[in-house]
C-alpha positions in Angstrom: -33.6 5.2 -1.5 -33.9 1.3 -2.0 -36.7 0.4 -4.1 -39.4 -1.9 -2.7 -37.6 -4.8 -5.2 -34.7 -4.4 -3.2 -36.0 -4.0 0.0 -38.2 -7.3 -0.4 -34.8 -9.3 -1.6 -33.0 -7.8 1.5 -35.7 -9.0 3.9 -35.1 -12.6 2.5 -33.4 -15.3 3.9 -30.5 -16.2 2.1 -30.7 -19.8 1.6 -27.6 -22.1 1.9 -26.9 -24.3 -0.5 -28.0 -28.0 0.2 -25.9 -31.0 1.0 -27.1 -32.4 -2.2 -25.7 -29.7 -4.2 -22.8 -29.3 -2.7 -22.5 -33.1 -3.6 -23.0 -33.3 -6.7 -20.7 -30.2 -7.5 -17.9 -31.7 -5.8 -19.0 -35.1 -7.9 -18.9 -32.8 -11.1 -15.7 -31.4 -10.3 -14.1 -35.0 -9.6 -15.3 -35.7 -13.2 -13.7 -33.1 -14.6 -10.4 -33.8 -13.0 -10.5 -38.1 -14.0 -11.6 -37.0 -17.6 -8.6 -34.6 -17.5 -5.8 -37.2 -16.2 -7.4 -39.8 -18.0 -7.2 -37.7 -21.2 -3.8 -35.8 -20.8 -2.3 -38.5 -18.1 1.3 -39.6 -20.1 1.6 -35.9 -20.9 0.6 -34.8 -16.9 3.6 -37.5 -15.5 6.3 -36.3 -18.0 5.6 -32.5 -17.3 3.1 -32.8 -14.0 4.2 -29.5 -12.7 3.0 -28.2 -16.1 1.0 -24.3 -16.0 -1.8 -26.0 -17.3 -2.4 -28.2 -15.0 -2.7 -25.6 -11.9 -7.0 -24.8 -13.6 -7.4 -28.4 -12.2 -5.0 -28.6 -8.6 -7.2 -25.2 -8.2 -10.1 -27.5 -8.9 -8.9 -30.2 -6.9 -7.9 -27.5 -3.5 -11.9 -26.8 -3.7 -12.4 -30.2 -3.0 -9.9 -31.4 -0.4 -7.5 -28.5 0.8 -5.7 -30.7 2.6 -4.2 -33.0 0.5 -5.6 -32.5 -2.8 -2.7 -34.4 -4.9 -4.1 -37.9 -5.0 -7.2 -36.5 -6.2 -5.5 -34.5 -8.5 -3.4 -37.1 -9.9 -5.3 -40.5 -9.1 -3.0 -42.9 -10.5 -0.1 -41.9 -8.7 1.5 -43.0 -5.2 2.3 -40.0 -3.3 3.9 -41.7 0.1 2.8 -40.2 3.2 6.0 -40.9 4.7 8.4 -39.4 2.4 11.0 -36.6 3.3 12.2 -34.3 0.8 15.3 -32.6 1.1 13.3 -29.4 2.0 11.0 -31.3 4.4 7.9 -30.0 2.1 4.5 -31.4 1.9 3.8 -32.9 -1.8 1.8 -30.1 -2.4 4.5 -27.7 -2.0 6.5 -29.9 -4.0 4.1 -29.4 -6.9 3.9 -26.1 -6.3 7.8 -25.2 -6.8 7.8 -27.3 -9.9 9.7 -30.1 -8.5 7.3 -33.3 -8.7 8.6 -36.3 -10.2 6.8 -39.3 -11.7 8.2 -42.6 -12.0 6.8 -44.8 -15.1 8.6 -48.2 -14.4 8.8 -47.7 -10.8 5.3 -48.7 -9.1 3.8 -48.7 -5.7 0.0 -50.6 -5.1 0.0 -50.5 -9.7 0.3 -46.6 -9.1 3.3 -44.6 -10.5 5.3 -43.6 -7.7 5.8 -39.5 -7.0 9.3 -38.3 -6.3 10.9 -34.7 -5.7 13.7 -33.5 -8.7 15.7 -31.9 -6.3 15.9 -34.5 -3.6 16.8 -37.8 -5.5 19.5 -35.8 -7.3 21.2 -34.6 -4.1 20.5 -38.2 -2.6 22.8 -39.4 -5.7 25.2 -37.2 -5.4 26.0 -37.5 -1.7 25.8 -41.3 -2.1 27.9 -41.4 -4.9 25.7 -42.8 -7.4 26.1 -39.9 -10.4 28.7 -42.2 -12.3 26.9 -45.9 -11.8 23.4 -45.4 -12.6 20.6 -43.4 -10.8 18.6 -44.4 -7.9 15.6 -43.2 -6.0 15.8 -41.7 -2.1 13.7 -44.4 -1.0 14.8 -46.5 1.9 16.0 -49.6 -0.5 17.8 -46.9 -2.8 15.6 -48.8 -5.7 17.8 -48.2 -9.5 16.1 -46.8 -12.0 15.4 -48.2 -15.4 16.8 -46.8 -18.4 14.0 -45.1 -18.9 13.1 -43.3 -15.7 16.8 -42.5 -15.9 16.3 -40.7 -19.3 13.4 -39.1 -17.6 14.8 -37.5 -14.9 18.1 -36.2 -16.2 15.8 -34.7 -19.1 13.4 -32.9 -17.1 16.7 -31.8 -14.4 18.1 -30.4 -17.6 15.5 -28.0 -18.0 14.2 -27.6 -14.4 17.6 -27.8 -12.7 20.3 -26.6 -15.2 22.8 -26.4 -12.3 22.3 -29.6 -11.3 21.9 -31.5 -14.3 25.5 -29.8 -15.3 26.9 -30.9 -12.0 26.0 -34.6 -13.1 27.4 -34.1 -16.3 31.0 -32.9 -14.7 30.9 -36.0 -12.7 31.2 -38.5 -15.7 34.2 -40.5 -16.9 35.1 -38.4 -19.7 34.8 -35.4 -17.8 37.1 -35.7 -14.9 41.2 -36.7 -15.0 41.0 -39.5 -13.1 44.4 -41.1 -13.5 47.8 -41.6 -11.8 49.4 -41.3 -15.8 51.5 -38.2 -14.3 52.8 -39.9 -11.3 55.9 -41.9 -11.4 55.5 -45.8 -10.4 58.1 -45.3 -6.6 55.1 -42.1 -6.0 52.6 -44.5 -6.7 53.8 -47.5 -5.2 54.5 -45.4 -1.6 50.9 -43.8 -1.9 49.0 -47.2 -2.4 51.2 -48.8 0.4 50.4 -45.6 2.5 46.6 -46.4 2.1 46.6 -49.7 3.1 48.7 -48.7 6.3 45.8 -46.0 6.7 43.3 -49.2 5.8 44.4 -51.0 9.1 44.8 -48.5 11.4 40.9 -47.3 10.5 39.0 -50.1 9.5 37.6 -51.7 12.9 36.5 -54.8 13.5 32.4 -54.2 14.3 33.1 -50.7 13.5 34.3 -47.4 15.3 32.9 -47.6 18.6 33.0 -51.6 18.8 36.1 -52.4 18.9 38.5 -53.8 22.0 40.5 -50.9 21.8 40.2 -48.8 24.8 38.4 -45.3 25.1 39.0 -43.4 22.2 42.0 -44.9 20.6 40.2 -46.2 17.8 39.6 -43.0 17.0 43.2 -41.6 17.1 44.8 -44.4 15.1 42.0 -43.4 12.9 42.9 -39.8 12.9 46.5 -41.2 12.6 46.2 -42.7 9.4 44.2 -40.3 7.6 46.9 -37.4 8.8 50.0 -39.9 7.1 48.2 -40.3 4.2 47.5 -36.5 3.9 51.5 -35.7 4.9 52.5 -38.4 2.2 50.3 -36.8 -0.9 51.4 -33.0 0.2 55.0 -34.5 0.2 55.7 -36.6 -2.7 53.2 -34.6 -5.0 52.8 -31.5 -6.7 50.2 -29.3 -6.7 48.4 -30.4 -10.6 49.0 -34.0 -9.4 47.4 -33.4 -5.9 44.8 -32.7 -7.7 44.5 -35.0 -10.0 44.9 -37.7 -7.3 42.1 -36.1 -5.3 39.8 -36.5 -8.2 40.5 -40.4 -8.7 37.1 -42.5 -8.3 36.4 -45.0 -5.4 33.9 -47.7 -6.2 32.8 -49.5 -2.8 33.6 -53.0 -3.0 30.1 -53.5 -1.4 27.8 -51.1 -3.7 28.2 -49.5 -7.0 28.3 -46.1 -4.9 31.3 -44.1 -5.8 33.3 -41.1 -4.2 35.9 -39.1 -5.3 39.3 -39.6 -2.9 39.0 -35.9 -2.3 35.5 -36.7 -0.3 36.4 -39.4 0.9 39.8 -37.5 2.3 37.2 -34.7 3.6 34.4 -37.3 5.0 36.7 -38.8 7.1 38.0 -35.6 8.9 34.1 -34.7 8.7 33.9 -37.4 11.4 32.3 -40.7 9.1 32.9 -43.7 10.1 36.2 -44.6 8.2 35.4 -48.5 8.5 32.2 -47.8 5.9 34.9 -45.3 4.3 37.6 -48.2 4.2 34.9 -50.2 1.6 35.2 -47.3 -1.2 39.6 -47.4 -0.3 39.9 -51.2 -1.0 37.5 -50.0 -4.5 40.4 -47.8 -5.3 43.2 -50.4 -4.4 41.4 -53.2 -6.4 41.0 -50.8 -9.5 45.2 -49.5 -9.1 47.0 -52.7 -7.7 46.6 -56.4 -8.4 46.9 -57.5 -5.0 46.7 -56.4 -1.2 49.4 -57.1 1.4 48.1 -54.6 4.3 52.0 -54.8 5.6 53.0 -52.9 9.1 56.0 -53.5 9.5 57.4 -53.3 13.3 58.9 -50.8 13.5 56.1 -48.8 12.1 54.1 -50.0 14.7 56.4 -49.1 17.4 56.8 -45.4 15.8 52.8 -45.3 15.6 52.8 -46.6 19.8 54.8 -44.3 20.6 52.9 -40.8 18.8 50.1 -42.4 20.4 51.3 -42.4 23.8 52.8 -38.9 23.6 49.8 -37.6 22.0 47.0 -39.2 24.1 48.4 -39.9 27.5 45.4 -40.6 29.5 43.7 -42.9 26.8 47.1 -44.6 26.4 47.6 -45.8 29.9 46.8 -49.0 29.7 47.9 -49.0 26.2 50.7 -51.4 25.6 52.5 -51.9 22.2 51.7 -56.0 21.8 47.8 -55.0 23.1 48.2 -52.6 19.2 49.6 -55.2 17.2 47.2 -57.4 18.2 44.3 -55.0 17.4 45.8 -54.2 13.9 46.2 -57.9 13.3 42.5 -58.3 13.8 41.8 -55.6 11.4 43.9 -56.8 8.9 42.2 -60.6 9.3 39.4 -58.2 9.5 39.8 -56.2 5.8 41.1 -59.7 4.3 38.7 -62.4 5.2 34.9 -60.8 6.1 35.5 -58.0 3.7 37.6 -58.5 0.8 36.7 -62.2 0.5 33.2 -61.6 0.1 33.8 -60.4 -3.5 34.5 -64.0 -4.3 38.3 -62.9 -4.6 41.4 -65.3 -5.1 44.0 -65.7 -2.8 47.5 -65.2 -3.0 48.3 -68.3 -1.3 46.0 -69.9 -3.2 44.0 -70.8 -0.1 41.3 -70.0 1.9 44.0 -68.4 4.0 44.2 -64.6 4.3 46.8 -64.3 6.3 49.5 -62.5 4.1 47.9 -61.5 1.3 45.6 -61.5 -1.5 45.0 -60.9 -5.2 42.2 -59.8 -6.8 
């Protein structure tokens, strides 16, 4: 039996709260969370995915549940338009403790907001573990010495796999020399790169050239599969290897990849012209100077595999139509590319018609 107490509360109306309450709670809670950031906020961007923080994201979900960071952390950019490489909200980001916060690095005076995980992978696929980090936004902004320090500190201890991954791709921690290989191997690998160099660096690129159909494409294939017959060849296994973890700087970017990738991009299907940049890197570093020789008969042998191999793409083919595309790449690799690194030229010209030193 209910007592007449509780049967008079029962019978009551339950009020709602007002609209004036509900402000000023949601007022008193905002407090609390500026008073916190302002308090704790250097500590809050070094470790912002810290377990005392989630009293006040819970604080700031009961006041926007749709995008409670910025409130949470009002001093801090969090771009609407970025992409991690999960495709996560920045919430979820936060919430699998992978939230990064730029100090030097600002957007509108705010700190800009970064995921761990993605700007390392952006690095390392863009070959920028060995040069000096940068951030995965669209202008692939460096990052100061101190946001550099930053991150690899808090990948160390969020990321252990990753931050070891960045430490194997060092200097001192890769053999990245061609000590083992005698100077005839050497010589006949460099020259086999440059051959590869015309045959599949384009002029306009891949799919913009005046070759017909898909030739382009097969003298690119071409050149990669001489290049990979001449290492297998001429080297042993330890020195394969070796070879394969030499560095590639492009002559355009301080991006570097390891031959082995770029070996593996290019039968990936990249575009080998954009590949070409990081081979002339390699050349530059191993050789002092560039020739980019094919000699006739070379070019007859490669006519003629191209015929036999691609008969319908070939049928308008003709062997002085090739040497004239291959002369335009070579004019192509020695005057718009190489000579934009303010280079010297053999002939001591403006001319780069034979060859060039670097």
């Amino acid at each position: 039996m209910k007592s007449k107490v509780e049967i008079v509360l029962s019978a009551a109306p339950v009020q709602q709260p007002s609209e004036d309450f509900i402000r000023y709670i949601k007022q008193n809670k905002k407090r609390i969370i500026t008073r916190n950031w302002l308090n704790n906020k250097e500590t809050i961007i070094d470790n912002p995915c810290d377990e005392k923080s989630q009293i006040i994201y819970h604080i700031t979900k009961s006041i926007n549940k749709e995008n409670p960071m910025p409130i949470m952390m009002p001093t801090v950019y969090f771009d609407p338009t970025y992409c991690s490489s999960e495709l996560e909200t920045w919430e979820e980001i936060y919430l699998k403790n992978d939230l990064f916060i730029s100090l030097e690095n600002l957007e509108t005076n705010k700190h800009k907001a970064f995921s761990l995980e993605t700007v390392f992978l952006h690095n390392k696929n863009a070959g920028f573990l060995r040069t000096g980090l940068r951030y995965d936004d669209r202008q692939h902004t460096k990052m100061s010495e101190l946001d550099q320090e930053r991150f690899l500190n808090q990948l160390k201890i969020r990321y252990p796999m990753y931050y070891n991954k960045y430490l194997e791709f060092q200097p001192s921690a890769t053999k990245d020399s061609l000590e083992d290989i005698s100077v005839e191997k050497s010589d006949l690998i460099l020259n086999v790169i440059e051959v590869m160099l015309v045959l599949s660096c384009h002029v306009g690129g891949l799919h913009n050239t005046a070759l017909p159909g898909s030739i382009s494409d097969a003298l690119s294939a071409y050149g990669y599969q001489l290049l990979i017959q001449t290492l297998s060849e001429n080297l042993m296994q330890d020195q394969l290897e070796g070879f394969k973890c030499l560095w590639a700087k492009s002559i355009h970017t301080d991006s570097e990849k390891t031959v082995d990738e770029l070996i593996n991009s290019a039968l990936g299907g990249a575009c080998t012209t954009k590949l070409g940049m990081y081979w002339l890197g390699l050349l530059r570093q191993l050789r002092p100077s560039i020739s980019l020789n094919m000699p006739n008969l070379l070019i007859t042998l490669i006519f003629n595999d191209l015929v036999k191999n691609n008969p319908l793409e070939c049928s308008n083919l003709t062997e002085s139509f090739l040497i004239q595309a291959l002369a335009e790449n070579k004019r192509f690799i020695l005057r718009e590319v190489v000579n934009s690194l303010e280079i010297t030229s053999a002939v001591g010209s403006k001319d780069t018609s034979n060859s060039l030193t670097w």
